[in-house]
C-alpha positions as CSV (number, residue, x, y, z in Angstrom):
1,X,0.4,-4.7,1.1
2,X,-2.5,-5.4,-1.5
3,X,-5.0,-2.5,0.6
4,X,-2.3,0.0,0.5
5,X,-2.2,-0.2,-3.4
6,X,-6.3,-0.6,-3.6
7,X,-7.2,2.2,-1.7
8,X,-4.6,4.3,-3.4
9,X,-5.6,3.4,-6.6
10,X,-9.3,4.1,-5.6
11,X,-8.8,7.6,-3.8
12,X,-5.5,9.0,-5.7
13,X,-6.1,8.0,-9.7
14,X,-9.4,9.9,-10.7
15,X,-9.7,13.1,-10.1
16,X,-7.4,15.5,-12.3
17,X,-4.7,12.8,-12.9
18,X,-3.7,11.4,-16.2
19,X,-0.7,9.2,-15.5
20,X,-0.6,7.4,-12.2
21,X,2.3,5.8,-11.4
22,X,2.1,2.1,-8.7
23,X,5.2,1.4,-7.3
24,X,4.2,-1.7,-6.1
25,X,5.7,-5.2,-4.4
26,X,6.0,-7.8,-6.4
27,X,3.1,-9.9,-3.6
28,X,0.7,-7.2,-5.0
29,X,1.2,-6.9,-8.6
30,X,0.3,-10.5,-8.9
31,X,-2.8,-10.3,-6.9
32,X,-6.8,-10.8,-8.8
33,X,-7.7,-8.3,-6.8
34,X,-5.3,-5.8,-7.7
35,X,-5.7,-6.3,-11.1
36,X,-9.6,-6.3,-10.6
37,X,-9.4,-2.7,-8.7
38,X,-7.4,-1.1,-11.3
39,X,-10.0,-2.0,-14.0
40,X,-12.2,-0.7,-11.9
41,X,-10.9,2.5,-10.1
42,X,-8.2,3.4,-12.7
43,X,-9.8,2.9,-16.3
44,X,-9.9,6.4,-17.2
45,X,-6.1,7.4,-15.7
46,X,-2.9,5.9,-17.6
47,X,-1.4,3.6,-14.8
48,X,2.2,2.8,-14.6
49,X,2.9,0.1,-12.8
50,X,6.7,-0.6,-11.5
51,X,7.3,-3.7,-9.5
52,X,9.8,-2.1,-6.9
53,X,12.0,-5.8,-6.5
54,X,14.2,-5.7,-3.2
55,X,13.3,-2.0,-1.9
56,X,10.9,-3.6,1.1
57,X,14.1,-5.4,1.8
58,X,15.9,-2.7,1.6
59,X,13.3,-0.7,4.1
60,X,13.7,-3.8,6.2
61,X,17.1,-3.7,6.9
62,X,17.1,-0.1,7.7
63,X,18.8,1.8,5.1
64,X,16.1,5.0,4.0
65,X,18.9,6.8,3.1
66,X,22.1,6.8,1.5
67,X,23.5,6.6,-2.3
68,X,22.6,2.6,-2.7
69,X,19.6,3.3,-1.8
70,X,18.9,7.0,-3.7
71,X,20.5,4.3,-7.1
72,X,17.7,2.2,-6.6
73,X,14.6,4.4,-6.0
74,X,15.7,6.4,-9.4
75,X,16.1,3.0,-11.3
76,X,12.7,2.0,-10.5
77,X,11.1,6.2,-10.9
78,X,12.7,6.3,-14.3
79,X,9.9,4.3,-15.9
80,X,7.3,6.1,-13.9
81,X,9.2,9.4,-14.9
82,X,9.7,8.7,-19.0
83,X,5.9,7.5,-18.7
84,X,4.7,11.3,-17.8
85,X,3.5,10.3,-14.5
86,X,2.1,13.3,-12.7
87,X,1.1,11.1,-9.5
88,X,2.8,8.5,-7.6
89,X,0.4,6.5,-5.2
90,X,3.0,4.1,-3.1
91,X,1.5,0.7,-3.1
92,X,3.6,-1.2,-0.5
93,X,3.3,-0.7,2.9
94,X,7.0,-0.2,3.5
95,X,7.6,2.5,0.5
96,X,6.2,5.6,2.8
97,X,9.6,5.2,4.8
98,X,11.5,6.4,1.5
99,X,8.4,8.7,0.8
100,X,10.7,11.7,1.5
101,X,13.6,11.1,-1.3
102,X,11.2,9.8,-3.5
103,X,9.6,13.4,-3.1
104,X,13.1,15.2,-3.4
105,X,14.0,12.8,-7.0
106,X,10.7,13.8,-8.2
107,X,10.7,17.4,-8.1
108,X,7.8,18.9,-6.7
109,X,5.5,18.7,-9.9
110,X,4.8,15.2,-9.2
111,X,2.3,14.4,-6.7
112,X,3.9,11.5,-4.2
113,X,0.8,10.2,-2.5
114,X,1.4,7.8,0.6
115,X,-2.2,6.4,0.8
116,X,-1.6,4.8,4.6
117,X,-4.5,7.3,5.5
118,X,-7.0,6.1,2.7
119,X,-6.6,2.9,4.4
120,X,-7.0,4.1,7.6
121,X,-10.6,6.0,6.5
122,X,-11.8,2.7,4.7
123,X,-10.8,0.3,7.6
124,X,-12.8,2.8,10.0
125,X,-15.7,2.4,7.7
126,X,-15.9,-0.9,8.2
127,X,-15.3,-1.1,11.4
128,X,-18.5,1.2,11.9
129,X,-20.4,-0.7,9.1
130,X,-19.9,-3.8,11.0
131,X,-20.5,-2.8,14.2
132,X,-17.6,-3.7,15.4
133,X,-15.5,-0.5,16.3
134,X,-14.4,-0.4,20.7
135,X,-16.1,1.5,22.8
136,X,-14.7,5.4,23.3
137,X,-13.5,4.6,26.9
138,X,-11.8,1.2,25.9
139,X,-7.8,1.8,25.7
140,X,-5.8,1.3,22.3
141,X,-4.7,-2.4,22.2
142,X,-2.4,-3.2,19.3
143,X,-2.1,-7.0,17.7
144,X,0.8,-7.2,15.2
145,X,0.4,-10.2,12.4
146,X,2.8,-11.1,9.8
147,X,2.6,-13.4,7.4
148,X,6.8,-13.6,7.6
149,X,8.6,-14.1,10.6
150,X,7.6,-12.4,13.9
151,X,11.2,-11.9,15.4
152,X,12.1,-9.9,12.6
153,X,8.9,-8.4,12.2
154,X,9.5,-7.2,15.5
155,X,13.5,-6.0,14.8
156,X,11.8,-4.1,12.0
157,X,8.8,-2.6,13.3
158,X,11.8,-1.2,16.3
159,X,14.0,-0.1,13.6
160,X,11.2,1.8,11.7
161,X,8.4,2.9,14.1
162,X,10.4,2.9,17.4
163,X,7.8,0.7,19.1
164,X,8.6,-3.0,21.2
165,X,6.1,-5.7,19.5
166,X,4.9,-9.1,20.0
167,X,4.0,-10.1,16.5
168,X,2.3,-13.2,15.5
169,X,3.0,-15.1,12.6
170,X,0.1,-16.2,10.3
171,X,-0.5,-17.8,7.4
172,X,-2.3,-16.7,4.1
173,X,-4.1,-18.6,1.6
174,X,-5.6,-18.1,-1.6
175,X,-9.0,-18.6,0.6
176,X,-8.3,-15.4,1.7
177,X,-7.7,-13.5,-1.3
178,X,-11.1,-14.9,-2.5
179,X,-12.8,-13.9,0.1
180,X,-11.5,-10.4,-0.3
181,X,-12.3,-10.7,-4.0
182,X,-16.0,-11.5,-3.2
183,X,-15.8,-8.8,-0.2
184,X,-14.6,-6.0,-3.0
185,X,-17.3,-7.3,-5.2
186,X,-20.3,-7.2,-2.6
187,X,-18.7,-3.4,-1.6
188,X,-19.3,-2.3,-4.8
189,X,-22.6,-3.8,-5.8
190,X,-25.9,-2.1,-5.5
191,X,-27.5,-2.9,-2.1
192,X,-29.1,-6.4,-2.4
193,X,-27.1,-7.5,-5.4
194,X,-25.4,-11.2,-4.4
C-alpha cells in the first residue's frame, strides 16, 4: 500500500508535472512516511490528495466494472479533476485493477500512472544492494503475506490475478513503520550520514 504511493510520488510528480493527483487508501494517507515523502519528492508539484474510501473493497469483491462502480471512481476524480490535475499516480495497490476506466473518465490528457513497476525497480535495487537477490538458476518461489485475512486474501488474489495462493497472515506494528521511516531516511542521506 504505503510503497505504491512512495515510489509514485518519487518517480511520477517531478518532471514536467504541475498538479499530481494521489488517489490513495485511507492506511496510507495516515502514514509518517507518506507524509514525510511527499515533502520530500513532491514539494515543487501541487499534490492532490483523495482518500479513495471503500474502492479497495470494492476491487475486493470483484466488481472493476459496471455503473456503481464508474459513480464512484468519478466521485472521488472530481476533486482531482476541478484541482487541474494533469497526472494521476494510483497510490493503492488495488487501484491498477480500475486503472482502465479511470483512463477512459479522464480523457486522454491526463496522465494515469500505475507505479506497480517503480516498485518493482526499487525493490530490485535493494535486493541487489543487499546482496540478497536468488541465484539466476534458482526457480520463482512466491510467499503471499497479508496483514488481513489469508482465506480471503486468497479468494481475492483468484478473483483478480487468476493465481491459487497460500497466504499468510501477519501482523504490522508501528515498529515497522519506524523502521521504514529510519530506512527512507538512511536512503536518502549522504553516504556515512547516521
Amino acid at each position: 500500500f504505503f510503497f505504491q504511493a512512495e515510489d509514485g510520488i518519487r518517480d511520477h510528480c517531478v518532471t514536467g508535472v504541475q498538479t499530481c493527483a494521489l488517489p490513495i487508501s485511507p492506511a496510507t494517507f495516515q502514514g509518517r512516511l507518506y507524509r514525510a515523502t511527499v515533502g520530500r519528492h513532491a514539494a515543487a508539484v501541487q499534490v492532490v490528495e483523495q482518500v479513495c474510501l471503500g474502492l479497495a473493497d470494492v476491487v475486493e469483491a470483484g466488481a472493476l466494472e459496471g455503473p456503481e462502480t464508474e459513480a464512484l471512481l468519478q466521485r472521488f476524480l472530481a476533486p482531482m479533476l476541478d484541482a487541474g490535475a494533469d497526472t494521476i499516480v494510483l497510490g493503492c495497490t488495488h487501484y491498477p485493477f480500475v486503472i482502465d476506466t479511470i483512463r477512459r473518465l479522464v480523457g486522454p490528457d491526463i496522465a494515469v500512472i500505475d507505479p506497480a513497476p517503480a516498485v518493482a525497480r526499487h525493490l530490485a535495487s535493494l535486493l541487489h544492494h543487499y546482496a540478497l537477490e536468488a541465484p539466476s538458476q534458482t526457480p520463482a518461489t512466491h510467499r503471499f503475506l497479508t496483514t488481513g485475512d489469508a482465506p480471503g486474501f486468497d479468494r481475492d488474489a483468484a478473483r483478480l490475478i487468476q493465481r491459487s495462493t497460500q497466504s499468510e497472515a501477519i501482523l504490522w506494528d508501528a515498529a515497522a513503520e519506524h523502521l521504514a521511516v529510519w530506512s527512507s531516511r538512511r536512503q536518502h542521506s549522504p553516504p556515512g550520514a547516521p
